[in-house]
Residue frames as qw, qx, qy, qz and C-alpha x, y, z in Angstrom:
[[0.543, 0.618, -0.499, 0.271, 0.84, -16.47, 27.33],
 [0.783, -0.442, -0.406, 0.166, 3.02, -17.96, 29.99],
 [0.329, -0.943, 0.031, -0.022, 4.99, -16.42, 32.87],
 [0.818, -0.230, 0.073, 0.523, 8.52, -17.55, 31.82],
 [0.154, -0.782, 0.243, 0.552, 10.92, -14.62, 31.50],
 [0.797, 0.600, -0.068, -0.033, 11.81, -14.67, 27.32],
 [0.560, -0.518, 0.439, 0.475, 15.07, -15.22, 26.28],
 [0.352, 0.886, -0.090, -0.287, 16.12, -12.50, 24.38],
 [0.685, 0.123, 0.123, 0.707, 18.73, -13.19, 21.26],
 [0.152, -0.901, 0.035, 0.405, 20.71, -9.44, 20.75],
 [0.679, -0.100, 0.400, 0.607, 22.95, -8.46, 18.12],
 [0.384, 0.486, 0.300, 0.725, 21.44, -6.25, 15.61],
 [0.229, -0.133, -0.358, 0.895, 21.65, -2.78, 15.71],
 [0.343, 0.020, -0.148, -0.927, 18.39, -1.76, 14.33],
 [0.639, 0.059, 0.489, -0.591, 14.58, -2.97, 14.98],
 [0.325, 0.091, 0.941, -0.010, 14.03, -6.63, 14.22],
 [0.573, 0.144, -0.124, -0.798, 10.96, -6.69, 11.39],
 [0.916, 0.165, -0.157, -0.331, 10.48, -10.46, 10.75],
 [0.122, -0.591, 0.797, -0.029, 11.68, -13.83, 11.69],
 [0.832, 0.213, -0.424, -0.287, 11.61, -17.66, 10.30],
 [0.546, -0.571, 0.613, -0.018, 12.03, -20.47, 12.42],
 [0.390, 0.281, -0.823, -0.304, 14.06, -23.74, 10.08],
 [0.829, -0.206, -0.371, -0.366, 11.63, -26.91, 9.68],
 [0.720, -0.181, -0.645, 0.182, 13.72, -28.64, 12.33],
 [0.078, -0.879, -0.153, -0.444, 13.55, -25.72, 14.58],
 [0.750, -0.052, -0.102, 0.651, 17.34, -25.28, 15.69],
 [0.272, -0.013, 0.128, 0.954, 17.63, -22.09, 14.12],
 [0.189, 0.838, 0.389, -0.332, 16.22, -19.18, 13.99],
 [0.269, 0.447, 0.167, 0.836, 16.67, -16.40, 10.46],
 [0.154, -0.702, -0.383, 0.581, 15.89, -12.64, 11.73],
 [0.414, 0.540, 0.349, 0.645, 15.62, -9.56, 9.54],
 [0.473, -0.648, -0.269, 0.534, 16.22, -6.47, 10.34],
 [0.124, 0.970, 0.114, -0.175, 16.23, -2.69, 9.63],
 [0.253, -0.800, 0.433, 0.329, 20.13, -2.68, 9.82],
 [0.455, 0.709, -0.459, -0.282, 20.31, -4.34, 6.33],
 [0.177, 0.272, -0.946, 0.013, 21.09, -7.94, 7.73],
 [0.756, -0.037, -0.581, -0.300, 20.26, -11.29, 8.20],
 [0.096, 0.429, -0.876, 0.197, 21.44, -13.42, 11.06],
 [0.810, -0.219, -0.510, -0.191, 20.93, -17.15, 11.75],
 [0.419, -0.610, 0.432, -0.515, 20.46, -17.89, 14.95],
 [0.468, 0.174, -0.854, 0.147, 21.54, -21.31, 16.91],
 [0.573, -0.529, 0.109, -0.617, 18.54, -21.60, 19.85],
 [0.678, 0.003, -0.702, 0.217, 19.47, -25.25, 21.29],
 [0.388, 0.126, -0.705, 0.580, 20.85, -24.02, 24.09],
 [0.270, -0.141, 0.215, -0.928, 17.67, -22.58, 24.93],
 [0.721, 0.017, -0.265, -0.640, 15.36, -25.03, 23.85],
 [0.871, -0.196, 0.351, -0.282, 14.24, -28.11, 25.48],
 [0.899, 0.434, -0.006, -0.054, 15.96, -31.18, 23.84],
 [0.807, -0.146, 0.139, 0.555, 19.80, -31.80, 22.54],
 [0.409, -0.838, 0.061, 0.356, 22.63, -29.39, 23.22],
 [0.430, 0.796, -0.392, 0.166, 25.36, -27.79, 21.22],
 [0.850, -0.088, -0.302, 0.422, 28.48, -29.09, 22.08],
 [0.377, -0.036, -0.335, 0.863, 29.49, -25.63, 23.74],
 [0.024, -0.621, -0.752, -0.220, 26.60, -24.37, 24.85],
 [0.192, -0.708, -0.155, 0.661, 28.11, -20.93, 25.76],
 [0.234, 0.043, 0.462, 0.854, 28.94, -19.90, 22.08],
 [0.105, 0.229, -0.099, -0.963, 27.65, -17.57, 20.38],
 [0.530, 0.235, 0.743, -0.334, 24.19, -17.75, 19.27],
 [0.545, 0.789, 0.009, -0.284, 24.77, -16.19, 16.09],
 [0.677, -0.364, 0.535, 0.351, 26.17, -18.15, 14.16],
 [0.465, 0.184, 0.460, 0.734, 26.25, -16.45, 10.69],
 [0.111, 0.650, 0.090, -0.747, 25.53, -12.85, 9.14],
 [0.544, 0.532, 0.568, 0.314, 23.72, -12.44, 6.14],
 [0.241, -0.566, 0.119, 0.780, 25.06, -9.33, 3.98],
 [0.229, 0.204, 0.646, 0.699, 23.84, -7.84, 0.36],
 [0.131, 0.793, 0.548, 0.230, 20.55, -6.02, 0.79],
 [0.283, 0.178, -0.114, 0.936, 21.48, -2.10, 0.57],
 [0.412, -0.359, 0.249, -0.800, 18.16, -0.82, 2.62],
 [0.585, -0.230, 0.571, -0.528, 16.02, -2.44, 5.76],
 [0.231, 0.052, -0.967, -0.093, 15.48, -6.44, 5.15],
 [0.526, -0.224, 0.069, -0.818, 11.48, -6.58, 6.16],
 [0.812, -0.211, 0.334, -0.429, 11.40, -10.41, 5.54],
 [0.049, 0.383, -0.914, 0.124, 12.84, -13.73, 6.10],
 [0.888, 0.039, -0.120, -0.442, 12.04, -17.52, 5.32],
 [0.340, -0.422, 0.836, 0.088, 13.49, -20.57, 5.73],
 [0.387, 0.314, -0.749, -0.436, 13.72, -23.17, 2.90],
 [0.847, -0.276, 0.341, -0.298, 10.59, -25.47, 4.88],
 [0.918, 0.267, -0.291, 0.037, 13.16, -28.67, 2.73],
 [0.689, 0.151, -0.219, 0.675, 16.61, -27.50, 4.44],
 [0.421, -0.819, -0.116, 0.372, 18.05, -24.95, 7.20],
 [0.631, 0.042, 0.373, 0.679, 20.60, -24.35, 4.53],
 [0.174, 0.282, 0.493, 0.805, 18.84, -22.31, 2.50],
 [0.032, -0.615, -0.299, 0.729, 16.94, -18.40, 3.48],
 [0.258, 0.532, 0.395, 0.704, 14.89, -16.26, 0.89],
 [0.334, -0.454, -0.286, 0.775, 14.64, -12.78, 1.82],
 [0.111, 0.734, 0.537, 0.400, 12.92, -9.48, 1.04],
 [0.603, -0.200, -0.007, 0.772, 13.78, -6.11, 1.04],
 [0.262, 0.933, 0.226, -0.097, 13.05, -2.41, 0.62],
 [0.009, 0.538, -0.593, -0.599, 15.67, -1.96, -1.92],
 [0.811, 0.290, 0.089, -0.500, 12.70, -3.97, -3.79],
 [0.400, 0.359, -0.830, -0.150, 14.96, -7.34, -4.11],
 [0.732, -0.596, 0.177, -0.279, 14.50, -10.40, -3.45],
 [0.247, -0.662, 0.695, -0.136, 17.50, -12.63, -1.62],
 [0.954, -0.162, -0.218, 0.130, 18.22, -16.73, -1.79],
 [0.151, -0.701, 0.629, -0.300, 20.97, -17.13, 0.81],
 [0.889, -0.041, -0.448, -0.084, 22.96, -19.84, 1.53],
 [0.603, -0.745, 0.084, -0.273, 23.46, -20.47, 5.21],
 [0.856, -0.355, 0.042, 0.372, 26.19, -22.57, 5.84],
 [0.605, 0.205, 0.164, 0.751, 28.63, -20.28, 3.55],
 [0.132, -0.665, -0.341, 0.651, 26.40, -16.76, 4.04],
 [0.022, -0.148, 0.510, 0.847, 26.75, -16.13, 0.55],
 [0.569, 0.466, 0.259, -0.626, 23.96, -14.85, -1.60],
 [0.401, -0.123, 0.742, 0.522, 23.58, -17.05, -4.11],
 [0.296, 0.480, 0.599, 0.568, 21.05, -15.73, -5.87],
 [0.018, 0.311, 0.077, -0.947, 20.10, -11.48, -6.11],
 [0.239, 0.463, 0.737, 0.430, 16.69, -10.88, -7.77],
 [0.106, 0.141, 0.045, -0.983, 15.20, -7.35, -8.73],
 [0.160, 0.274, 0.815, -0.484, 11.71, -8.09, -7.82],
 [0.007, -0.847, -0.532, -0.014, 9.52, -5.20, -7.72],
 [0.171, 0.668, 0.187, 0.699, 9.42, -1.65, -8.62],
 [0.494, -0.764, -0.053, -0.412, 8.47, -1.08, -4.84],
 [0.077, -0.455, 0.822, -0.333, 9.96, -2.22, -1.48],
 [0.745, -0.046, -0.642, -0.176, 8.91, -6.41, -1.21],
 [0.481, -0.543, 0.197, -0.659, 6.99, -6.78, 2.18],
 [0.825, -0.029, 0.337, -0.453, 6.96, -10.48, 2.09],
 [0.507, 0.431, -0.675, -0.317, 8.72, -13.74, 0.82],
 [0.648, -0.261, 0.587, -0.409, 7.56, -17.39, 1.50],
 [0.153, 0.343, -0.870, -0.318, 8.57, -20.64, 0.32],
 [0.766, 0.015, -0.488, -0.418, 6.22, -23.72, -0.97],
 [0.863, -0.349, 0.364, -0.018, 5.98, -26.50, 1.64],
 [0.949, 0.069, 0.154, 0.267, 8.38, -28.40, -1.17],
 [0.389, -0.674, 0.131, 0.614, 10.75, -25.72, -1.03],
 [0.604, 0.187, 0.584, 0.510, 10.42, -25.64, -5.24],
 [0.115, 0.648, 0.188, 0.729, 8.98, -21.81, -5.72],
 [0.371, -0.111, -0.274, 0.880, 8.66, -18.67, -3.87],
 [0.067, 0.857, 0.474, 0.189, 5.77, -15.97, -3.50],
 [0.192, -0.273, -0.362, 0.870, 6.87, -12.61, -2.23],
 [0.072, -0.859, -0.428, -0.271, 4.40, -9.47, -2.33],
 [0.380, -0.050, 0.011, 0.924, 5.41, -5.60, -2.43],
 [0.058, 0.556, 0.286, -0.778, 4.19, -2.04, -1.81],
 [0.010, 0.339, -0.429, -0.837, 3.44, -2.19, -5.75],
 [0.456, 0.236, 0.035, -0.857, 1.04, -4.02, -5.51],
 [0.788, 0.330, -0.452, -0.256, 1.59, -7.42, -6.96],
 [0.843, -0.253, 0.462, -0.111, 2.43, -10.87, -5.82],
 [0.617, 0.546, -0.558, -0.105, 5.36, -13.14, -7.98],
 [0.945, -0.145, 0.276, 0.098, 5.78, -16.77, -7.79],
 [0.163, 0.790, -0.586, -0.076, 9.83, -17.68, -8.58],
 [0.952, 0.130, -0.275, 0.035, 11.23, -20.36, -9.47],
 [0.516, -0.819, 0.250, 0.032, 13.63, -20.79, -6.05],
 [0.836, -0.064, 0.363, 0.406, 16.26, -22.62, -8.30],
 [0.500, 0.264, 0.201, 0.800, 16.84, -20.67, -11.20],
 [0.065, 0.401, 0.132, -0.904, 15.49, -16.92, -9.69],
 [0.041, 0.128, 0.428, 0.894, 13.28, -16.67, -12.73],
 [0.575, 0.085, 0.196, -0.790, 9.08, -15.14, -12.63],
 [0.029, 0.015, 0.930, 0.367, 7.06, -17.57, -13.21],
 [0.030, -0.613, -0.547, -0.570, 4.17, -15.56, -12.85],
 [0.017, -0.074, -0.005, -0.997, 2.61, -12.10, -11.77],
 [0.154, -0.597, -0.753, -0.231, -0.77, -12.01, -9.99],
 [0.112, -0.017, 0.046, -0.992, -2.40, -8.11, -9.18],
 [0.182, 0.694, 0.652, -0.243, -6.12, -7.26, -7.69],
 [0.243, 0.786, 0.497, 0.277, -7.78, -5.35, -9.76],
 [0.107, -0.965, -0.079, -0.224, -7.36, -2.12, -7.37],
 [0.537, 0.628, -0.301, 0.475, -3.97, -2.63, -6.81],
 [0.486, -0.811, 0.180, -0.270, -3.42, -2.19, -2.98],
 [0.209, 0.547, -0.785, 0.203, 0.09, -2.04, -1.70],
 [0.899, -0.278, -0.322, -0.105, 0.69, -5.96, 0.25],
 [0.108, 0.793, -0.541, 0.260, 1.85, -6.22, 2.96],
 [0.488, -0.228, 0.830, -0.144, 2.05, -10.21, 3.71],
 [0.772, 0.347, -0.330, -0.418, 1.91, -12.99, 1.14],
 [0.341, -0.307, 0.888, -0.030, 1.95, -17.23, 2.01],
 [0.242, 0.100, -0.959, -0.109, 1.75, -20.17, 0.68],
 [0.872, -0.330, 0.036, -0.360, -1.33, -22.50, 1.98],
 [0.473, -0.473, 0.740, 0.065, -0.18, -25.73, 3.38],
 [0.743, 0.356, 0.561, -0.082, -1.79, -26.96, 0.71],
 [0.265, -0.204, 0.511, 0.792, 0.41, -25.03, -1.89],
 [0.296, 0.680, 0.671, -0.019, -3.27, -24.03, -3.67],
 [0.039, -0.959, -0.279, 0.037, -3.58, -20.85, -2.59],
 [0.293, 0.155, -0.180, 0.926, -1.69, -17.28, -1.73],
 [0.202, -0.824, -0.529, 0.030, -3.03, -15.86, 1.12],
 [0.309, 0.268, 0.037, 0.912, -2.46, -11.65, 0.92],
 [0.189, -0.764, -0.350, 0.507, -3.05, -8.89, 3.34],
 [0.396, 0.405, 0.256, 0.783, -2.77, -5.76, 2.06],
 [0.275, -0.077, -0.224, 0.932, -3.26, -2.04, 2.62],
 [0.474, -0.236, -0.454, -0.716, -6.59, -1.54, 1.81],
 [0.547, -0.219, 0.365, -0.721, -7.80, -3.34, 5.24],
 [0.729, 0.225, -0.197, -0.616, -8.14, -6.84, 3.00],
 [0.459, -0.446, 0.767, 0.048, -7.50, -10.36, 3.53],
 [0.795, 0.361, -0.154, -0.462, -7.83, -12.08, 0.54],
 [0.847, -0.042, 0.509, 0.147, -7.09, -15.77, -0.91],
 [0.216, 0.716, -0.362, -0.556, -5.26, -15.90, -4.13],
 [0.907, 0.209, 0.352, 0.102, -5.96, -19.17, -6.59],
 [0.135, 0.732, -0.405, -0.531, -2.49, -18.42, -8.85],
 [0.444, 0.245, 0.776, 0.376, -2.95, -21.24, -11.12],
 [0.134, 0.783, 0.548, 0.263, -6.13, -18.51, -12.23],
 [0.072, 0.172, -0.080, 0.979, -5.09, -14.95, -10.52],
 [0.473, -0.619, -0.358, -0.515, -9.09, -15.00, -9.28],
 [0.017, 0.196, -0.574, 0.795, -8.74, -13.13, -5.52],
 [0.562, -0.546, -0.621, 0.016, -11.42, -14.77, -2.95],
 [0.450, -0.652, -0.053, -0.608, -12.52, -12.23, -0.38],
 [0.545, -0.268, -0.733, 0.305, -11.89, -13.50, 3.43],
 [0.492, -0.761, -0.344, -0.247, -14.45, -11.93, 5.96],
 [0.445, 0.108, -0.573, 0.679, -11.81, -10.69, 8.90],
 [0.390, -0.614, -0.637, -0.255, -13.35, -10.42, 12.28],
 [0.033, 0.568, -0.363, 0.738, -13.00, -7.21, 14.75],
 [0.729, -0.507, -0.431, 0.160, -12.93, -8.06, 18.54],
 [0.377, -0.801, -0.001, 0.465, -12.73, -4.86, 20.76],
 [0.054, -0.799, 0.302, 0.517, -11.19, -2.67, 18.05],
 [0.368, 0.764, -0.280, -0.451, -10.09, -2.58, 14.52],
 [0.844, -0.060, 0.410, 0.341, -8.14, -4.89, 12.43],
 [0.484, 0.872, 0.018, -0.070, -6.58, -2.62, 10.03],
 [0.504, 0.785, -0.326, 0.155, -3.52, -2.37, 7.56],
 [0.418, 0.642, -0.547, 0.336, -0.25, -2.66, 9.28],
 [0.432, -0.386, 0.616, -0.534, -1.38, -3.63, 12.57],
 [0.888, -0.136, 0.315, -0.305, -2.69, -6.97, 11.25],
 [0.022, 0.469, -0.875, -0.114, -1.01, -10.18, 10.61],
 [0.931, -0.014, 0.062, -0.360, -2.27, -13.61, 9.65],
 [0.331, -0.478, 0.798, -0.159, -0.97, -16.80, 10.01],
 [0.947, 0.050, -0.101, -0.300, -1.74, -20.07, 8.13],
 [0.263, -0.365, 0.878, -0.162, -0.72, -23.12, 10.20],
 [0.696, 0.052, -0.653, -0.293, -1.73, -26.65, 9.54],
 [0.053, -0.005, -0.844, 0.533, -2.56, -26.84, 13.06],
 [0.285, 0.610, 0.735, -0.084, -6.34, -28.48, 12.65],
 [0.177, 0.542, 0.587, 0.575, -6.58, -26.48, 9.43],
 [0.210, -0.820, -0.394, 0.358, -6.95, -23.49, 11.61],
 [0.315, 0.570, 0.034, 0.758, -6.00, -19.48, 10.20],
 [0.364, -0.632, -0.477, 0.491, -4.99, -17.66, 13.03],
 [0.097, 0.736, 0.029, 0.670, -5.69, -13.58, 12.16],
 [0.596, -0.472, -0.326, 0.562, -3.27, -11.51, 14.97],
 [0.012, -0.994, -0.004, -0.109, -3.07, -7.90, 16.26],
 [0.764, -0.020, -0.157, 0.626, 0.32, -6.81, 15.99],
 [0.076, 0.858, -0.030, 0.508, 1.42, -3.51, 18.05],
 [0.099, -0.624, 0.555, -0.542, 2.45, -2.73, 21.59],
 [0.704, -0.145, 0.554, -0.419, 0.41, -5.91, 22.58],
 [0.184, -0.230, 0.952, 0.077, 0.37, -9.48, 21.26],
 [0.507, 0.133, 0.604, -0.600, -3.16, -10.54, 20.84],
 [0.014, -0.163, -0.929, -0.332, -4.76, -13.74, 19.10],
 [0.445, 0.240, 0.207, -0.838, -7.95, -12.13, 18.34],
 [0.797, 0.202, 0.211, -0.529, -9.32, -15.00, 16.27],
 [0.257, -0.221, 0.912, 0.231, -8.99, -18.25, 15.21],
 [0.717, 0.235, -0.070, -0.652, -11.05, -19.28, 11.85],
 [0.577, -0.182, 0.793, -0.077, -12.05, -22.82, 11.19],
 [0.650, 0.209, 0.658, 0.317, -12.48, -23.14, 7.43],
 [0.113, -0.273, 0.286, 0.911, -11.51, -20.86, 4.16],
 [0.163, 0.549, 0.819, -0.044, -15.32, -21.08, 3.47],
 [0.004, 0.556, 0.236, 0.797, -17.64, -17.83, 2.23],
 [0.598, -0.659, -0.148, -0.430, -19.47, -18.20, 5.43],
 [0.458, 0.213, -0.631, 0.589, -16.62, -18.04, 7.85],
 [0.619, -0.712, -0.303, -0.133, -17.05, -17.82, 11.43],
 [0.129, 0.678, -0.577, 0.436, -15.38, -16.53, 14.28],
 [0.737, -0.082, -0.664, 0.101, -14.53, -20.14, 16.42],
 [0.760, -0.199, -0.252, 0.565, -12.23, -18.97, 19.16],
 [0.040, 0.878, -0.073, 0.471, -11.17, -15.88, 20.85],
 [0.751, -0.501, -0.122, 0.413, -8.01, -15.91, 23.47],
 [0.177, 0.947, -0.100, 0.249, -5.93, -13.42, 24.54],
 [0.810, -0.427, -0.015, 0.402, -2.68, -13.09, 26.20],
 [0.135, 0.965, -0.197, 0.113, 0.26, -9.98, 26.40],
 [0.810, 0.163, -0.322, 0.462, 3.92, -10.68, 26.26],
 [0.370, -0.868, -0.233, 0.236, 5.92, -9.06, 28.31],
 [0.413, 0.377, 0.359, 0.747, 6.79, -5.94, 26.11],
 [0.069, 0.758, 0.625, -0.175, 5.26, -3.58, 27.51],
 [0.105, -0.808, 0.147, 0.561, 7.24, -0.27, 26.41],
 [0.088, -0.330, 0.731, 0.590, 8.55, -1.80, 22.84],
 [0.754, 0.327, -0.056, -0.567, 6.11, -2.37, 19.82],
 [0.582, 0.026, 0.793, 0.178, 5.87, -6.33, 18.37],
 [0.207, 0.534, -0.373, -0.730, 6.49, -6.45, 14.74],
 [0.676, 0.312, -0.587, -0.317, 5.92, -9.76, 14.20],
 [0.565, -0.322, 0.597, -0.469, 5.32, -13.13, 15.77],
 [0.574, 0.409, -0.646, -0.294, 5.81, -16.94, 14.48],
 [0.897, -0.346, 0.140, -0.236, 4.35, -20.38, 16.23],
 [0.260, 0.473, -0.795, -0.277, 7.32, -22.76, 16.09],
 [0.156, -0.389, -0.877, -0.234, 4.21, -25.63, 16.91],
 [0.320, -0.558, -0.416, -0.643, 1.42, -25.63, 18.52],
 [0.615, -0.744, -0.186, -0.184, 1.76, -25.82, 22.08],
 [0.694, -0.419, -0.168, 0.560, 5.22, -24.97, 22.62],
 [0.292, -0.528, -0.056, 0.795, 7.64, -21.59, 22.19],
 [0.347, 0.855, 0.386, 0.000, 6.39, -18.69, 20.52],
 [0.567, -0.103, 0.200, 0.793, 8.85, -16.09, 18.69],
 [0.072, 0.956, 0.261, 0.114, 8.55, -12.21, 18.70],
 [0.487, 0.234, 0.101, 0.835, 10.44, -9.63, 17.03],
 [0.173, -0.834, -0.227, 0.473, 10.75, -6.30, 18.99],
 [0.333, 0.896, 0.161, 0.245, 11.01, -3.04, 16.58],
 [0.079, 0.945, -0.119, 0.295, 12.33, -1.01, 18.86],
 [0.468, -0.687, 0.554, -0.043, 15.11, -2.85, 20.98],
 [0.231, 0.592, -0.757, -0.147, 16.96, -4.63, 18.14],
 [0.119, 0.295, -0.947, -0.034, 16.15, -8.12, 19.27],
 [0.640, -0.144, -0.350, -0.669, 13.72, -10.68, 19.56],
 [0.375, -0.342, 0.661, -0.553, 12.43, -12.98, 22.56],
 [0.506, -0.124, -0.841, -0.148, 11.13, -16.75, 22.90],
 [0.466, -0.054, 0.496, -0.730, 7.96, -16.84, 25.52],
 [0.072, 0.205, 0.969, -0.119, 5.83, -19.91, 26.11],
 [0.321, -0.259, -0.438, -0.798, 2.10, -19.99, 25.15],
 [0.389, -0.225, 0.739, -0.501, -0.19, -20.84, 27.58]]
């Protein structure tokens, strides 16, 4: 990672679980224990063209309606407009950003919904929940449009899109990283490699980027650490790449972490001090 000092947004009052930068990466969505949303305005931070008042606030809208902790947050990859959300009051959220209004409330899952992530063409929705199941929505009219479940049921806690809109790729509690074909519901195995210590349950995170077709699988805890970088969604995976690098957190757990490309500002969400911090990769 590099040595530039982060620059921290602040605002909620409770610990930050997940954040979503918008496809033209202006803004930033957060989520957060304290039951909100907020979109963030980064410009004034980021390389490139300025707000016109580049002291205002950086929040520049609250999102309001879930009644317990908000775990996760997307941006519409078509439009900055438009936020789906997820929620342990087991909904999930469409929000529209310029007004802040929810415009659309679904009751999900039976559990609390770990996970919600829009199609590259912004035209459906996956989330995944502690119950166990994965549901594709239709991001226009809220409705299921279908219901895929392993066999053994383990609670999920992360469900995306490929870039290729194929797949659904799902962590879960059980230690597992699996692929998901949902045209068929048939779960594909993915091999996850340990480097100095564990990968397990809650402490991992994965990442598919369409940066060279690469899946990056991260430790998330008191440290940062790209612990591997596979190079195709093959049976006979390999481990390519190993780099490391610590933000500079050192007293506050990372909950979560989100490229906004490939070789410029990373974005991490701090648990335990309410806000979350832009730091350069090396």
């Amino acid at each position: 990672m590099g040595s530039l000092d982060p620059s921290r947004l602040r605002g909620h009052t409770q610990g930050v679980s997940d954040l979503s930068w918008s496809t033209d990466s202006n803004y930033l969505c957060s989520a957060s224990d304290d039951r909100t949303l907020r979109i963030w305005d980064i410009r004034s931070i980021l390389p490139g063209p300025k707000p016109a008042d580049p002291n205002a606030d950086r929040c520049i809208r609250v999102l309001k309606g879930h009644t317990n902790f908000v775990f996760s947050a997307n941006f519409n990859p078509q439009t900055s407009s438009q936020v789906a959300s997820g929620g342990f009051d087991c909904t999930v959220r469409i929000w529209d950003v310029s007004s802040g209004r929810c415009i659309r409330a679904i009751d999900a899952h039976s559990e609390p919904v770990t996970s919600v992530h829009f199609i590259r063409d912004g035209s459906i929705i996956v989330s995944g929940s502690h119950d166990g199941s994965c549901k594709i929505w239709d991001a226009g009219t809220g409705s299921c449009l279908k219901t895929v479940i392993d066999d053994k049921k383990p609670a999920v806690s992360c469900s995306m899109f490929s870039p290729n809109g194929k797949f659904i790729l799902v962590a879960t509690l059980d230690d597992s990283l699996k692929l998901c074909n949902y045209a068929t519901g048939k779960f594909l195995k993915i091999n996850v490699f340990e480097v100095d210590g564990a990968v397990r349950g809650l402490e991992a995170l994965a990442e598919l980027r369409d940066m060279e077709h690469v899946v990056h699988i991260c430790k998330v805890g008191r440290k940062l650490e790209l612990i591997g970088e596979i190079a195709s969604l093959a049976d006979d995976l390999e481990r390519t790449h190993v780099s490391r690098g610590k933000l500079p957190f050192d007293t506050e757990a990372t909950s979560t972490f989100h490229w906004r490309d490939a070789k410029v500002e990373v974005v991490v969400a701090d648990q335990d001090s309410e806000s979350c911090a832009l730091e350069e990769p090396s």
